[in-house]
RODO-2510 file (C-alpha; in nm, 4 decimals, decimal comma):
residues 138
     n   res          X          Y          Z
     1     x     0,9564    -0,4029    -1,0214
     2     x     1,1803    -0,4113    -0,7144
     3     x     1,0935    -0,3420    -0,3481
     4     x     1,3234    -0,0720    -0,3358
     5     x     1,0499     0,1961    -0,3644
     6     x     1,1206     0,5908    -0,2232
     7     x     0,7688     0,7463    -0,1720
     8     x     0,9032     1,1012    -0,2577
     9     x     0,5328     1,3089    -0,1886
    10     x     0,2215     1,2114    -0,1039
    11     x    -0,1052     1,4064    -0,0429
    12     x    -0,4961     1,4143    -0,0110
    13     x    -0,4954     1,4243    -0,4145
    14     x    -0,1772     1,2395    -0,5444
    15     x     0,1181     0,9982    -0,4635
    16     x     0,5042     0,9748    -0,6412
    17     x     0,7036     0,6802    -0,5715
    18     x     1,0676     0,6328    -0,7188
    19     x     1,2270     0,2961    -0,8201
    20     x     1,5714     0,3814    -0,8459
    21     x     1,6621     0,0487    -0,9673
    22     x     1,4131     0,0501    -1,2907
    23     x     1,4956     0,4487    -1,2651
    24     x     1,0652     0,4698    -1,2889
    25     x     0,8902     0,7261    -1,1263
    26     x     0,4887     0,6473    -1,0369
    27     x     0,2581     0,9022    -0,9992
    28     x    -0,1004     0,8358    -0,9166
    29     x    -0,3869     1,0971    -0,8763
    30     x    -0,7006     1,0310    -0,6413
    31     x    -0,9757     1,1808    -0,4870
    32     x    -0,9476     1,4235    -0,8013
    33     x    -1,3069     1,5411    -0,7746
    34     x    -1,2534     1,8045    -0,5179
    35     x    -0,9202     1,9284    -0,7207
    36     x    -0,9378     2,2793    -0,8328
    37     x    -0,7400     2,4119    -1,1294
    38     x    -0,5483     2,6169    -0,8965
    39     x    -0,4847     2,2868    -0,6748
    40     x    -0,3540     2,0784    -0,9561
    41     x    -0,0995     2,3386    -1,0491
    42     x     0,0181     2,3360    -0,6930
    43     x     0,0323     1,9517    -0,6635
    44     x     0,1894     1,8746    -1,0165
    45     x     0,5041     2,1824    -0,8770
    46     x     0,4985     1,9586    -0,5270
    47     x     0,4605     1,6469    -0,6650
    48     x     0,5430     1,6016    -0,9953
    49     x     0,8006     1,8461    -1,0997
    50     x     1,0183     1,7527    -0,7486
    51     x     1,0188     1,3846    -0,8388
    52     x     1,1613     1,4817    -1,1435
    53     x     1,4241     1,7040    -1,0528
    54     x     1,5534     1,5035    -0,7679
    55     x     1,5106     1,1230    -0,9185
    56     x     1,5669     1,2030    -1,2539
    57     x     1,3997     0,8989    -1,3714
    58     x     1,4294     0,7922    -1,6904
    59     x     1,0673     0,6626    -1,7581
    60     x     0,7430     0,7693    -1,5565
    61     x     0,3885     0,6290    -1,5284
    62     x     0,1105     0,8439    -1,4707
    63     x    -0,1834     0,6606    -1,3425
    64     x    -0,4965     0,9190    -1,4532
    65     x    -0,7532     0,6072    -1,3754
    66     x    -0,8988     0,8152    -1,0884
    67     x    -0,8357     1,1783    -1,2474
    68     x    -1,1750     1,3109    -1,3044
    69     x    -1,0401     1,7078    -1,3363
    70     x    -1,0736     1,8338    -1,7451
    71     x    -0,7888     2,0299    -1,7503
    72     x    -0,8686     2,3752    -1,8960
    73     x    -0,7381     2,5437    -2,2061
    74     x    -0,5278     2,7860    -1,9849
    75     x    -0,3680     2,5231    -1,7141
    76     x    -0,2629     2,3116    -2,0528
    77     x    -0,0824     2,6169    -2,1359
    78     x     0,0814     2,6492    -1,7668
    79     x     0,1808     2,2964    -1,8109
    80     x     0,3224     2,3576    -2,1496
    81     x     0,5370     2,6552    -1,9972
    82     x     0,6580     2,5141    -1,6306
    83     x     0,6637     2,1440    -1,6146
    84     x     0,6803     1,9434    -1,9452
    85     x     1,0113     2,1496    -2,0203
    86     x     1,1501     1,9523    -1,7569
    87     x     1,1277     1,5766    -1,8613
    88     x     1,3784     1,6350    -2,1262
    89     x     1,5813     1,8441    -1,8968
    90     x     1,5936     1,6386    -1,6219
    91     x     1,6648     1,2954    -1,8454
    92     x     1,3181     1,1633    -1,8613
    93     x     1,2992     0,9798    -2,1776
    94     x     0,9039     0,7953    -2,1945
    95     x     0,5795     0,8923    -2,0117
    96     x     0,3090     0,6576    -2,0244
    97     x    -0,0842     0,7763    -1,8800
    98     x    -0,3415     0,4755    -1,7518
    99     x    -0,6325     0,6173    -1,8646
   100     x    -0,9304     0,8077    -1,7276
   101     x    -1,2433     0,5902    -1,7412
   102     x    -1,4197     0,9551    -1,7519
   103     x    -1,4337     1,0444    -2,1472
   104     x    -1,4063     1,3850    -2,0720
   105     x    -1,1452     1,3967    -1,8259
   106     x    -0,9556     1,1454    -2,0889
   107     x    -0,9906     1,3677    -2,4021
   108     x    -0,8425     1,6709    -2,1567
   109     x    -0,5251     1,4369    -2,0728
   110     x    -0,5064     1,3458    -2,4777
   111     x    -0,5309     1,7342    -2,5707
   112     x    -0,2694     1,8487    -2,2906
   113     x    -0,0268     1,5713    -2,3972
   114     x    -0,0694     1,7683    -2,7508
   115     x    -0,0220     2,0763    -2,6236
   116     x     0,2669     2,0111    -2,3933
   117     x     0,4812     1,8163    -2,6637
   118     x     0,8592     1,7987    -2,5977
   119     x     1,0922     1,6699    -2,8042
   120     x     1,3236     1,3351    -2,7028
   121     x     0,9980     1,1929    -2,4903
   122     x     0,7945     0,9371    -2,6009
   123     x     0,3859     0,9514    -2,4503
   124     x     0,1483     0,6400    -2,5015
   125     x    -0,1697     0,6301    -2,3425
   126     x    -0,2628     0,2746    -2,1907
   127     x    -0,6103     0,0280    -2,0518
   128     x    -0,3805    -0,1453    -1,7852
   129     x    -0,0846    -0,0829    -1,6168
   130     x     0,1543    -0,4012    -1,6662
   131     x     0,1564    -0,3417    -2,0799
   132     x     0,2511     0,0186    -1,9737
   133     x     0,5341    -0,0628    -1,7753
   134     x     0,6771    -0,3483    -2,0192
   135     x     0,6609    -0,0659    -2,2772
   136     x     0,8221     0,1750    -2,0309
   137     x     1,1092    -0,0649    -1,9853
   138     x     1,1717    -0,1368    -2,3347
***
Protein backbone atom coordinates (compact mmCIF):
# COMPACT_ATOMS: atom_id res chain seq x y z
CA UNK A 1 0.00 0.00 0.00
CA UNK A 2 1.02 3.63 -0.51
CA UNK A 3 1.51 6.40 2.08
CA UNK A 4 -1.03 8.37 0.58
CA UNK A 5 -3.66 7.49 3.24
CA UNK A 6 -6.97 10.06 3.92
CA UNK A 7 -8.27 9.15 7.46
CA UNK A 8 -11.92 10.05 6.46
CA UNK A 9 -13.66 9.34 10.33
CA UNK A 10 -12.45 8.23 13.27
CA UNK A 11 -14.09 7.63 16.71
CA UNK A 12 -14.05 5.97 20.26
CA UNK A 13 -15.40 2.67 18.37
CA UNK A 14 -14.06 2.68 14.70
CA UNK A 15 -11.53 4.18 12.14
CA UNK A 16 -11.89 4.57 7.91
CA UNK A 17 -8.88 5.35 6.04
CA UNK A 18 -8.91 5.82 2.11
CA UNK A 19 -6.03 4.87 -0.28
CA UNK A 20 -6.94 6.60 -3.26
CA UNK A 21 -4.16 5.16 -5.15
CA UNK A 22 -5.17 1.26 -4.51
CA UNK A 23 -8.88 2.94 -4.47
CA UNK A 24 -9.13 0.66 -0.81
CA UNK A 25 -11.05 1.82 1.88
CA UNK A 26 -10.00 0.35 5.66
CA UNK A 27 -12.29 0.19 8.24
CA UNK A 28 -11.39 -1.09 11.64
CA UNK A 29 -13.73 -1.48 14.73
CA UNK A 30 -12.35 -1.28 18.45
CA UNK A 31 -13.28 -0.97 21.80
CA UNK A 32 -16.56 -2.78 20.47
CA UNK A 33 -17.58 -4.03 23.90
CA UNK A 34 -19.29 -0.94 25.06
CA UNK A 35 -21.11 -0.63 21.41
CA UNK A 36 -24.80 -0.70 21.60
CA UNK A 37 -26.99 -1.81 18.70
CA UNK A 38 -28.23 1.61 18.46
CA UNK A 39 -24.40 2.87 18.42
CA UNK A 40 -23.30 0.64 15.63
CA UNK A 41 -26.08 1.84 13.40
CA UNK A 42 -24.96 5.36 14.05
CA UNK A 43 -21.21 4.64 13.46
CA UNK A 44 -21.59 2.31 10.31
CA UNK A 45 -24.10 5.84 8.73
CA UNK A 46 -20.88 8.11 10.07
CA UNK A 47 -18.34 5.95 9.25
CA UNK A 48 -18.95 3.51 6.91
CA UNK A 49 -21.61 4.58 4.57
CA UNK A 50 -19.64 8.31 4.19
CA UNK A 51 -16.43 6.59 3.17
CA UNK A 52 -18.30 5.04 0.65
CA UNK A 53 -20.15 7.69 -0.85
CA UNK A 54 -17.37 10.15 -0.94
CA UNK A 55 -14.21 7.68 -1.89
CA UNK A 56 -16.02 5.40 -3.83
CA UNK A 57 -13.49 2.79 -3.42
CA UNK A 58 -13.47 0.02 -5.35
CA UNK A 59 -12.42 -2.68 -2.73
CA UNK A 60 -12.79 -2.35 1.20
CA UNK A 61 -11.35 -4.25 4.18
CA UNK A 62 -13.20 -4.59 7.21
CA UNK A 63 -11.04 -5.48 10.07
CA UNK A 64 -13.82 -7.26 12.68
CA UNK A 65 -10.60 -8.73 14.77
CA UNK A 66 -11.68 -6.53 17.72
CA UNK A 67 -15.63 -6.56 17.00
CA UNK A 68 -17.04 -8.36 19.89
CA UNK A 69 -20.92 -6.90 19.20
CA UNK A 70 -23.39 -10.10 17.77
CA UNK A 71 -25.29 -8.20 15.58
CA UNK A 72 -29.02 -8.88 16.14
CA UNK A 73 -31.59 -10.34 13.82
CA UNK A 74 -33.22 -6.82 13.42
CA UNK A 75 -29.89 -4.49 12.89
CA UNK A 76 -28.94 -7.33 10.05
CA UNK A 77 -32.11 -6.30 8.57
CA UNK A 78 -31.27 -2.36 8.94
CA UNK A 79 -28.06 -3.17 7.31
CA UNK A 80 -29.71 -5.10 4.59
CA UNK A 81 -32.07 -1.98 3.92
CA UNK A 82 -29.60 1.28 4.37
CA UNK A 83 -26.03 0.45 3.81
CA UNK A 84 -25.16 -2.73 1.78
CA UNK A 85 -27.37 -1.16 -1.11
CA UNK A 86 -24.68 1.18 -1.39
CA UNK A 87 -21.44 -0.80 -2.29
CA UNK A 88 -22.83 -1.58 -5.62
CA UNK A 89 -24.11 1.88 -5.96
CA UNK A 90 -21.31 3.66 -5.10
CA UNK A 91 -18.74 1.26 -7.32
CA UNK A 92 -17.52 -0.95 -4.60
CA UNK A 93 -16.76 -4.15 -6.22
CA UNK A 94 -15.03 -6.75 -3.16
CA UNK A 95 -15.37 -6.59 0.67
CA UNK A 96 -13.16 -8.67 2.58
CA UNK A 97 -13.82 -9.12 6.86
CA UNK A 98 -10.54 -10.14 9.22
CA UNK A 99 -12.23 -12.14 11.44
CA UNK A 100 -13.59 -11.98 14.97
CA UNK A 101 -11.55 -14.23 17.27
CA UNK A 102 -15.04 -14.22 19.34
CA UNK A 103 -17.12 -17.32 17.74
CA UNK A 104 -20.12 -15.65 18.40
CA UNK A 105 -19.48 -12.29 17.31
CA UNK A 106 -17.92 -14.19 14.02
CA UNK A 107 -21.01 -16.35 13.21
CA UNK A 108 -23.14 -12.78 13.56
CA UNK A 109 -20.67 -11.14 10.83
CA UNK A 110 -21.06 -14.63 8.62
CA UNK A 111 -25.04 -14.48 9.01
CA UNK A 112 -25.27 -10.56 8.24
CA UNK A 113 -22.98 -10.98 5.19
CA UNK A 114 -25.95 -13.58 4.21
CA UNK A 115 -28.49 -11.47 4.89
CA UNK A 116 -27.17 -8.31 3.37
CA UNK A 117 -26.17 -9.99 -0.08
CA UNK A 118 -25.82 -7.62 -3.07
CA UNK A 119 -25.25 -8.51 -6.27
CA UNK A 120 -21.77 -7.41 -8.34
CA UNK A 121 -19.74 -7.66 -4.74
CA UNK A 122 -17.64 -10.26 -3.90
CA UNK A 123 -17.28 -11.02 0.38
CA UNK A 124 -14.47 -13.45 1.70
CA UNK A 125 -13.86 -13.75 5.19
CA UNK A 126 -10.00 -13.91 6.15
CA UNK A 127 -7.21 -15.15 9.42
CA UNK A 128 -4.75 -12.27 8.41
CA UNK A 129 -4.83 -9.24 6.74
CA UNK A 130 -1.98 -9.31 3.92
CA UNK A 131 -3.83 -12.55 2.05
CA UNK A 132 -6.93 -10.24 2.30
CA UNK A 133 -5.55 -7.42 0.65
CA UNK A 134 -3.61 -9.48 -2.19
CA UNK A 135 -7.09 -10.94 -2.82
CA UNK A 136 -8.62 -7.46 -2.67
CA UNK A 137 -6.22 -6.29 -5.33
CA UNK A 138 -6.62 -9.06 -7.63
Amino acid sequence: MTKDTQMIYHSNFCKYAYYPEDKLLMGEWTNTDKLTQSIFKDELLKGELYAIEHCRPVCYLVDASKFWLPITPDTQRWMAENISPNYARYGLKKLAFLMSSEFITQLSIEQTNNTTFVRGVEKKHFEEEQPALNWLKS
